[in-house]
N, C-alpha and C positions, 0 to 999 in steps of 0.2 A: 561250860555251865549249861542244864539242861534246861530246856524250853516246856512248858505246861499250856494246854487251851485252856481258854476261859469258861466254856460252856463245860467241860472233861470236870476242873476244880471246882465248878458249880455245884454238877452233880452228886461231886464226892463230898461236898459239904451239905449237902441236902437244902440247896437255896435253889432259889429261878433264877434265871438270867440276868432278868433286870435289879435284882437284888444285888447279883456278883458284881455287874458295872457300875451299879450306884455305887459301890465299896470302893470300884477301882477310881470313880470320882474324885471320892473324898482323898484319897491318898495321892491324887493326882498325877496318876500311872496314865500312857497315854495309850490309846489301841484304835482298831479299825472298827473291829465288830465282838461279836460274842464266839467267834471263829477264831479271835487274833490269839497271839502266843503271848506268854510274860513269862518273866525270869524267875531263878529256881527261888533267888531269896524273897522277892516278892510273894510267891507262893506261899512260904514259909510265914513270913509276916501275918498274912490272911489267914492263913489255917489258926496261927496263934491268937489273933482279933476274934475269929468265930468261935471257937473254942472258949473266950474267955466270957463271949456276949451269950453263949448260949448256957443259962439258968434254966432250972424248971420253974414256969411263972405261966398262973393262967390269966388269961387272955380275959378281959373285961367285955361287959356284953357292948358297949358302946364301939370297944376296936371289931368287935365278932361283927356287928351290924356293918361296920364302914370296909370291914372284909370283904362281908356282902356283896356290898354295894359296889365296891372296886371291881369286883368278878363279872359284874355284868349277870342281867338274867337270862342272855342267851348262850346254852352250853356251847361249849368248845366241840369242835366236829371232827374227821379226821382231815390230814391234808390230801388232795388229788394231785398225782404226780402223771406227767406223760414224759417219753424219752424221746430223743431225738438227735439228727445227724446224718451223717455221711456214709451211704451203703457201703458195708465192710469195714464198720468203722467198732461193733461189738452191741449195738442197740439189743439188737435180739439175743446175743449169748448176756449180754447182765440181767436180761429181763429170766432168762430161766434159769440164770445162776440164783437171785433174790426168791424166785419162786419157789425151787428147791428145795431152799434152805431156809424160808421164812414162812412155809403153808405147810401142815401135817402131811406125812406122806401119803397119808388116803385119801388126802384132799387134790394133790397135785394134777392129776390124770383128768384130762380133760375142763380143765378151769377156763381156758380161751376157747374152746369150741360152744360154752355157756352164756359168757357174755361178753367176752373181749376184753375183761377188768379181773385183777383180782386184789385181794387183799395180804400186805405183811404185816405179820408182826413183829416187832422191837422191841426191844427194854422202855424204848421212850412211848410205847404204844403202838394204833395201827397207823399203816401208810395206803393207801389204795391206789394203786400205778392200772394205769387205761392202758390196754395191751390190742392198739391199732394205731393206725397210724401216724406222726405225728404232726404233720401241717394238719389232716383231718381232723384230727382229735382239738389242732387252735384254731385253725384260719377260716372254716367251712362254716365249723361251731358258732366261733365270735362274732362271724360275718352275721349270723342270723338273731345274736344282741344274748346272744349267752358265752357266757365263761364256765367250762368243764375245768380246767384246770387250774388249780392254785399254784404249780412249782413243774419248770422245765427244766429237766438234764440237758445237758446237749454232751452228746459223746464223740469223743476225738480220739484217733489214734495217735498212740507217743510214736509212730514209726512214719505217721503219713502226714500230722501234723493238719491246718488250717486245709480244706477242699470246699469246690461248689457249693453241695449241698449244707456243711455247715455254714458258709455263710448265711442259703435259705433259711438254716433253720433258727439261727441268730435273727436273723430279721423277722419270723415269725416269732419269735418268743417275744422281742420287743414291742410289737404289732400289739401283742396280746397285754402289754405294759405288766408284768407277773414276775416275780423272783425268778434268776436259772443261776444252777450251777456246773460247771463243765467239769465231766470225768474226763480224764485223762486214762484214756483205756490200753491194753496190752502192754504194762512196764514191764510184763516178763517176759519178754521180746528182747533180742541182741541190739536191735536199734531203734529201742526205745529214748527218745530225747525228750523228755517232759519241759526242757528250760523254751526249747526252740518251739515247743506249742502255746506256752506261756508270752514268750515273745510277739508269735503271732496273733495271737489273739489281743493284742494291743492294735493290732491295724482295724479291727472291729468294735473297737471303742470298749472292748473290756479289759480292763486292768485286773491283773491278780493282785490279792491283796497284800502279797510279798513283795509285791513293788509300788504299795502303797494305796493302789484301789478298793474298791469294794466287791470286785468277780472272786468269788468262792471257787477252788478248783481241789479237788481229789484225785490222786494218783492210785489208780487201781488197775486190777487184771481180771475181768468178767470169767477167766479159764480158772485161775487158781484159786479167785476170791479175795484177794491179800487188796486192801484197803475198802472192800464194801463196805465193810460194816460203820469205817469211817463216813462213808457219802451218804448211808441212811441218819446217823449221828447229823450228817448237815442237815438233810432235808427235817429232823423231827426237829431242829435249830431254828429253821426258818418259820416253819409252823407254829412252833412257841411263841415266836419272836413277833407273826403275822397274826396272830389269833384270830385263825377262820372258824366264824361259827355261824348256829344256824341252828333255826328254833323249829322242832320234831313236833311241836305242838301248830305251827304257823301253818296257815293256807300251803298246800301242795304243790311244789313248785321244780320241776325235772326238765333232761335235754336228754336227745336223741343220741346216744353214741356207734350206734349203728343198729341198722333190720336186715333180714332176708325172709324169703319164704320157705319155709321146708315142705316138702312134698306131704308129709304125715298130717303136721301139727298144721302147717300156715303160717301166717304172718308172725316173725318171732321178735319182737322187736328191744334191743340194751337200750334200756335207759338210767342214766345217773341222778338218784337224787338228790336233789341241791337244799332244797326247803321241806320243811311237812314231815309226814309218812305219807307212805303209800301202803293203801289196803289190796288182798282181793275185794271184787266185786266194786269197785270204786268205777266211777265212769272217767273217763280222759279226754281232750280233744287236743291232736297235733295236726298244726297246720290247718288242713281244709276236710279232716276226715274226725270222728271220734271213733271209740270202744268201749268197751267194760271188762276190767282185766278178770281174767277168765281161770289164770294161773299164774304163779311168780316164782322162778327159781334164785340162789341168791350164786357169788362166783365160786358155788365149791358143787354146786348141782345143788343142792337140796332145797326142794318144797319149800316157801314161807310163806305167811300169813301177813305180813307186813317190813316195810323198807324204812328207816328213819335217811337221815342226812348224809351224803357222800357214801353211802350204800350205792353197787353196782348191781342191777337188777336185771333178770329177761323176762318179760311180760309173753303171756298171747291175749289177744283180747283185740286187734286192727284188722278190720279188713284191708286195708290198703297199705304200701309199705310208705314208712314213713324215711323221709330225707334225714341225713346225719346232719345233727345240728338243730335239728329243730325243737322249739321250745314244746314242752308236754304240761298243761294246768286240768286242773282239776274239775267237774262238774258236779252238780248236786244229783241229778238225776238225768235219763236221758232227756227230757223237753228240753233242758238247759244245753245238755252240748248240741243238742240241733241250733237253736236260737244263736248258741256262739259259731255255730259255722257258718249257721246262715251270714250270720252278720258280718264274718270275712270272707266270702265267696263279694257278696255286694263290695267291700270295700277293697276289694283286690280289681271287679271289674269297671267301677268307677277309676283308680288309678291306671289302668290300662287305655281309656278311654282320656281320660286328662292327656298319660302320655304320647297320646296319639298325635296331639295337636298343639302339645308345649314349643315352645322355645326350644332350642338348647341351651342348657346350661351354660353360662363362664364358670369359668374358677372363682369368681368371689361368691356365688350361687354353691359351688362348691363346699367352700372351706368356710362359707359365712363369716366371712371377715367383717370386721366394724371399723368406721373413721375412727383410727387413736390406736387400733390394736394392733398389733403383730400377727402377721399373716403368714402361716408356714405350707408351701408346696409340695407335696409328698410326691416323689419321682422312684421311676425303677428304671434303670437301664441296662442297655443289654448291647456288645458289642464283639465287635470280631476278634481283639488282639486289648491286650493288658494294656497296650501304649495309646490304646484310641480310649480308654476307658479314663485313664489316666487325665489324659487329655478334656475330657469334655468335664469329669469332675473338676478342673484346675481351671475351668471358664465358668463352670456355676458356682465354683464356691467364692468367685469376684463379685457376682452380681449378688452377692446377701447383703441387705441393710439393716438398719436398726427396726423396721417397720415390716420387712420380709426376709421368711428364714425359707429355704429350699432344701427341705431335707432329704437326700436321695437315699430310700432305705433299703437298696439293694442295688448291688452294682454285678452284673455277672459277663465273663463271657461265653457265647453262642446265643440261640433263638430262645427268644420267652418261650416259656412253660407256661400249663396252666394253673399251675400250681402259683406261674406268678401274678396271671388275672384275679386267683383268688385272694392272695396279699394284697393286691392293686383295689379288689373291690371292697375290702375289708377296712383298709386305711383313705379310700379314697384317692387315691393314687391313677399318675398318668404313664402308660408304660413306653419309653423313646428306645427304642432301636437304630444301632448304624449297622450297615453293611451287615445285618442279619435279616432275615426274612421271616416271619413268625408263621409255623403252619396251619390253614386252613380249621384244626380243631381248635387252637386258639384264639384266631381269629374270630371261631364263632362264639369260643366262652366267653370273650372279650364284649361283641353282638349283645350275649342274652346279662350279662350282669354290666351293662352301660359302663365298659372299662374302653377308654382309648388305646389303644395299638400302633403306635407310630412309628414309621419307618426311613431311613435316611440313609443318603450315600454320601454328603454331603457333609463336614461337622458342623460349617454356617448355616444350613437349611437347621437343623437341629436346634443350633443356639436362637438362631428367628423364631422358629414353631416356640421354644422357652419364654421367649421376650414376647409373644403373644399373647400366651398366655396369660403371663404375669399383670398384662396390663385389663385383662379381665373384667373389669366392672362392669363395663355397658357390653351388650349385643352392637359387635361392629358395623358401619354401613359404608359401602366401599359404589367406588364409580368406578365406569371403564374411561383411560385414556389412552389417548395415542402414545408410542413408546419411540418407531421408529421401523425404518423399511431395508432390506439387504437383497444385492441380486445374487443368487446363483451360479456363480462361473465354473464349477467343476463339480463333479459330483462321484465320492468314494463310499466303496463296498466292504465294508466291516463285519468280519466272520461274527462277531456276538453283537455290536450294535444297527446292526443294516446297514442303512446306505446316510452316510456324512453329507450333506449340503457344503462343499468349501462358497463361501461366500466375500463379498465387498457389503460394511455397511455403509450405503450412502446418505441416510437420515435417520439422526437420534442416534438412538441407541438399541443393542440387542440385550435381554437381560435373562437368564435360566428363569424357569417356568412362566413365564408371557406365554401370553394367550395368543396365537399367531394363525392368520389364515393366507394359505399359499395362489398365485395369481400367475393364471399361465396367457399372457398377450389378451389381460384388462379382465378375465375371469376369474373367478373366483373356484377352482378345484379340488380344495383340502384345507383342513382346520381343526386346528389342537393345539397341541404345549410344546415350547423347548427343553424335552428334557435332558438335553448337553450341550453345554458350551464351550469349546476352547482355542484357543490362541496357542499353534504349535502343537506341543505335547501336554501343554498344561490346562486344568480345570477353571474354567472362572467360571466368577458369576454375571460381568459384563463388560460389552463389546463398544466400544464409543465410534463415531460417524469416523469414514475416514480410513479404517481399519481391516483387516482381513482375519476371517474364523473359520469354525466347524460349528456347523446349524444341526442337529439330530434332532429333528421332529418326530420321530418314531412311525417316519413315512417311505417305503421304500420305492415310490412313483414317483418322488423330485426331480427335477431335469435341469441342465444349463438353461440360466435366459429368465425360470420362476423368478417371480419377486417373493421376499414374504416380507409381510406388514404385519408388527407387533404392537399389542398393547398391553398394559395392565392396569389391573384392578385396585385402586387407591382408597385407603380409607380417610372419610370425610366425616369433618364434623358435622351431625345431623341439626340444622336449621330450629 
């Protein structure tokens, strides 16, 4: 028996969506979405209900008025689509497969060199797909309190199935909290497996709706074409279904999707508009700079006069290039966009000046948690091996309670990215690293968007730095005490860690990272951390009186005969 969509029988009956569900209601047929399938005889059933309800009868002005009123007086806009994925996985071959074949041919040539956006059209109308990139096009964006995009693709190949980068981009589309649906790209490939992607994609908390969730997925081939025009069917699905609108008549209201400077023109800067029109001759101010648009191309090249909503534009009109992401409003004249710069120049250098001399933050300063409310800890980790990854998720998903959720929204292995300080600063997020080392440019992006970068060799140093966290409320106040003292009896040369202290502890204890200063016959000649401790060939974390170890101070001048005296740093309840 064969299978029919809901949204396909919609269509062909000249209903909306929510009309067809309402009906599949009443009949009380059960389904997922306006995606899901129903049987042939059901079908049948419906076609013959509509057919019998559909009379020529005019419409009363009381139903025309509550018509009205139903629709809302803000028109329906188009949707903004971005794609996204795993390099080599067909982003860029669907993106000019759609273009192809959904822009006039004398429009195609040169649409990305214009603004980085262009527009399709559909039987269900237009779609407008951002043709850059896609953590840029969500995470850079949203980081700066705008949403460019109403709907992410995320494209997977049927032959290579769940990689890295889709997980990144799963995690940024959720970041972005926005519908996505996943192509399943190149089925006309020999080893194309569409079940064993659908599979996968259950370990990332998307269920396909064939196995009874609500992740939309389409099986297509960006080469031959054979199911696009099904994945634009979804996208103008979800758009129906989302009713993004936005009023052409409303205050002017756009985002940066990207600038350069051309040598000829100057400063050329895409921006998307969200709210409003945009005029020539209109004044702008982005960020800390304004202009007056000068010129406006639309994404086919040509000259306009003016931009309504989810229009992709290229302005000149900035002397200064503006940041991807940043929001663009409107001025009356120029006095006004001075006044508005002025007035964030001052309140940019007042917050620089606060941050000078704050606190640091906790985590509940953070996440603003409140007494009574559930507090969720947005984590990213990053690790050497699948089974260390494995591992420290199966020690935090223990410590969740009814009153704190820890949600880790990206788990990878190798070194963060900076792509993933920008997820980290977007969500709020703390980045923890094991036996990976983060480099130097991320560390500084980490620096300039106040993202923590943590690093461990350790998986209890890890889960400690966790439990610190968590406990967050107050600014800690910590004392020094005594820990405990060890002599020196031999002393080994280690090709990667220098030179090993073998010791005897005779008092207390010795414990990884104490604070230790080393004493040569009642002097005092070296001071710093333990950063290794072990018993044998093994790792610990402490050494009890009595016992014999390896002391690694990360000091290669140790000698037989040193003592070293440990302390640490205790937190105390402040008086």
């Amino acid at each position: 028996m064969s299978k029919v969509r809901i949204y396909t029988l919609a269509k062909e009956l000249g209903l909306d969506n929510q009309k067809m569900l309402d009906v599949l209601n009443d009949l009380g047929v059960s389904y997922k979405s306006a995606s899901s399938t129903i049987e042939d005889d059901i079908v049948e059933l419906i076609r013959a209900m509509v057919a019998e309800e559909q009379t020529p009868k005019q419409p009363t002005k009381k139903e025309e008025a509550e018509k009205a009123e139903d629709s809302g007086d803000t028109p329906l806009r188009a949707p903004v689509v971005t794609i996204m994925g795993h390099v080599d996985h067909g982003k860029t071959s669907l993106l000019d497969y759609i273009r192809k074949t959904k822009v006039a041919a004398k429009e195609a040539g040169g649409i990305t060199q214009h603004v980085g956006a262009f527009e399709a059209k559909t039987s269900r109308g237009k779609i407008v797909f951002i043709d850059t990139p896609g953590h840029e096009a969500f995470t850079s964006i949203r980081a700066r309190g705008a949403k460019v995009a109403d709907i992410a693709i995320i494209v997977v190949a049927a032959d290579d199935s769940i990689m890295p980068q889709t997980r990144e981009a799963v995690a940024h589309a959720k970041a972005a909290n926005i519908p996505l649906i996943v192509a399943i790209n190149k089925m006309d490939l020999p080893g194309a497996d569409p079940q064993k992607v659908k599979n996968d994609l259950m370990a990332l908390g998307l269920v396909p709706e064939e196995f009874g969730g609500q992740t939309i997925t389409a099986e297509i081939s960006a080469k031959t074409g054979a199911g696009v025009e099904e994945l634009l069917e979804y996208i103008s699905l979800i758009a129906e279904l989302e009713e993004f609108r936005a009023d052409p008549n409303g205050e002017f209201k756009g985002v940066v999707v990207e600038a350069k400077v051309d040598k000829q023109a100057g400063v050329l800067t895409n921006v998307m508009v969200q709210e409003g029109t945009l005029h020539v001759s209109d004044f702008l101010v982005v960020g800390e700079t304004y202009g007056k648009v000068k010129a406006m191309v639309d994404s086919y090249g040509e000259r306009i006069k003016k931009a309504g909503p989810s229009t992709p534009v290229q302005i000149l009109g900035f002397s200064a290039v503006p940041q991807s992401g940043d929001m663009v409003v409107s001025a009356k004249n120029e006095h006004e966009a001075r006044e508005i710069v002025g007035k964030r120049v001052d309140e940019r250098r007042e917050a620089e000046e606060a941050a000078s001399t704050r606190r640091k933050f906790s985590l509940n300063d953070v996440f603003g948690a409140l007494e009574g409310e559930t507090r969720e800890v947005n984590l990213i980790l990053r690790a050497d091996t699948q089974g260390s990854l494995e591992a420290i998720q199966g020690i935090l998903a223990r410590k969740k309670t009814d009153d704190l959720n820890i949600n880790v929204m990206l788990a990878g292995i190798g070194a963060p990215s900076e792509s993933d300080v920008l997820l980290a600063s977007t969500a709020g997020a703390t980045i923890l690293c094991f036996n990976v080392t983060a480099a130097p440019p991320v560390k500084k992006a980490g620096e300039q968007k106040g993202v923590d970068v943590k690093m461990f060799r350790i998986i209890y140093e890890l889960i400690d730095e966790v439990d610190r966290l968590l406990k967050g409320e107050v600014e800690p106040v910590y004392e020094e005490r005594y820990l405990g003292k060890a002599e020196v009896r031999m002393t080994i040369s280690h090709p990667k860690f220098g030179t090993i202290a073998g010791s005897y502890v005779q008092d207390g204890s010795m414990k990884r990272n104490a604070k230790v200063v080393v004493k040569r016959k009642g002097k005092e000649v070296y001071s710093g951390t333990i950063i290794g401790l072990k018993r044998f060939k093994d790792d610990v974390r402490e050494v009890q009186s009595g016992y014999e170890c390896g002391i690694n101070v990360d000091w290669n001048e140790i000698q037989e005969g040193d003592i070293i005296e440990a302390t640490e740093l205790v937190e105390v309840t402040p008086s």
